[in-house]
Structures are given as C-alpha cells and as structure tokens.
N, C-alpha and C positions, 0 to 999 in steps of 0.2 A: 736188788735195790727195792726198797718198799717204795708203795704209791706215794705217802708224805715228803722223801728224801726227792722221788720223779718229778714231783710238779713242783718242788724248788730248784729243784734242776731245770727245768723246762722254762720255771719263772727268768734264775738267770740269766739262759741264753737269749731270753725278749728283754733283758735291759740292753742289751750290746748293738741294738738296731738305731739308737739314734747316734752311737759314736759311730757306726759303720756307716751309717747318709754321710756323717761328715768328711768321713774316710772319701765316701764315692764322689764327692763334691770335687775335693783337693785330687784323686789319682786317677779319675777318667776311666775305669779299664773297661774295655773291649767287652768282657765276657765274666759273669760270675760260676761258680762251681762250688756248691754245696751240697748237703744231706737233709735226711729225716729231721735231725735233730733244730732246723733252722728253716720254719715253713714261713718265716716274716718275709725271707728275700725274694718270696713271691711280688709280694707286694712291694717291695723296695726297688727290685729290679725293672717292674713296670713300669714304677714312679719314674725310675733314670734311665728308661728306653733301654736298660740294658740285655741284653740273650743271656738267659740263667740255663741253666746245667743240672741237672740233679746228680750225686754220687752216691748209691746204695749201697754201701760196702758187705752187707747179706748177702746169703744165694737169695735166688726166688723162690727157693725150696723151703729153707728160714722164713720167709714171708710168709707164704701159705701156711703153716703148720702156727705160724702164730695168729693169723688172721681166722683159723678155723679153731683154737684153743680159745681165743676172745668171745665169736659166734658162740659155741658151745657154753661161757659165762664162767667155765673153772680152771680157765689160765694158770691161778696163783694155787688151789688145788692143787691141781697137776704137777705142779712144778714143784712143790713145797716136798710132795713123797719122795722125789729122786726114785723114781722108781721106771721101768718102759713102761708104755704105753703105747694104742694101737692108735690109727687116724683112720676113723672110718670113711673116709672120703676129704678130698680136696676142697678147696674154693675152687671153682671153674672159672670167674674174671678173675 
C-alpha cells in the first residue's frame, strides 16, 4: 500500500471515533480491545474511564525489523527490491 492510499486509510478509521462515543454511551462495556490501527481509543477510553487493551497481531520481531527499516529512512527502498536483506542490529527499546 503506498503512503497516499495509508493516510486515507488511516484518515478513515479517525471518522469512526465519534459513531464509536456513541456506541460507548448506549453499551457501557467493561473493557475496550484494539490495535495499531486505532490510536483514538486512547483517548476515548480515558474520556469513558474505560481499561483499554492493546492487540498487536505482529510478532515483536515484525516490530523491530520495521521500526529499524523506518530509523534507517529506506523502508520503501528495501521493500520495493524484493530482494533479502541483512539487519545490522536491532532496536534495543
């Protein structure tokens, strides 16, 4: 997915935070459980005292390898060759 396609994707999922307040108004629940993909419910969850959850469905392994492809700046490089590649070292946090 290109960056233009991502951040309309990304725009999306932030129209969906004020039908979901409405949602949390009306169903009260207990506990939220979400992803990457939905860092509003930070905020939403606080707004409605509610315990939110994160679900990473990545390894941490996945994590790292993209968090040190972004550091490095040639993510889409990299990815574009199809080709292996080496990770000269990890993220350590």
């Amino acid at each position: 997915m290109d960056m233009e396609m991502r951040n309309k994707f990304a725009q999306g999922l932030a129209l969906l935070q004020d039908p979901f307040e409405k949602l949390l108004q009306e169903f009260q629940p207990d506990c939220l459980v979400f992803d990457q993909f939905f860092p509003w419910t930070t905020d939403v969850a606080a707004k409605f005292g509610i315990p939110r959850l994160v679900f990473t469905g990545s390894s941490f392994f996945h994590s790292c390898v993209i968090a040190y492809l972004r550091e490095k700046g040639s993510c889409h490089q990299i990815l574009m060759t199809k080709k292996p590649f080496v990770l000269l070292s990890l993220p350590a946090d």
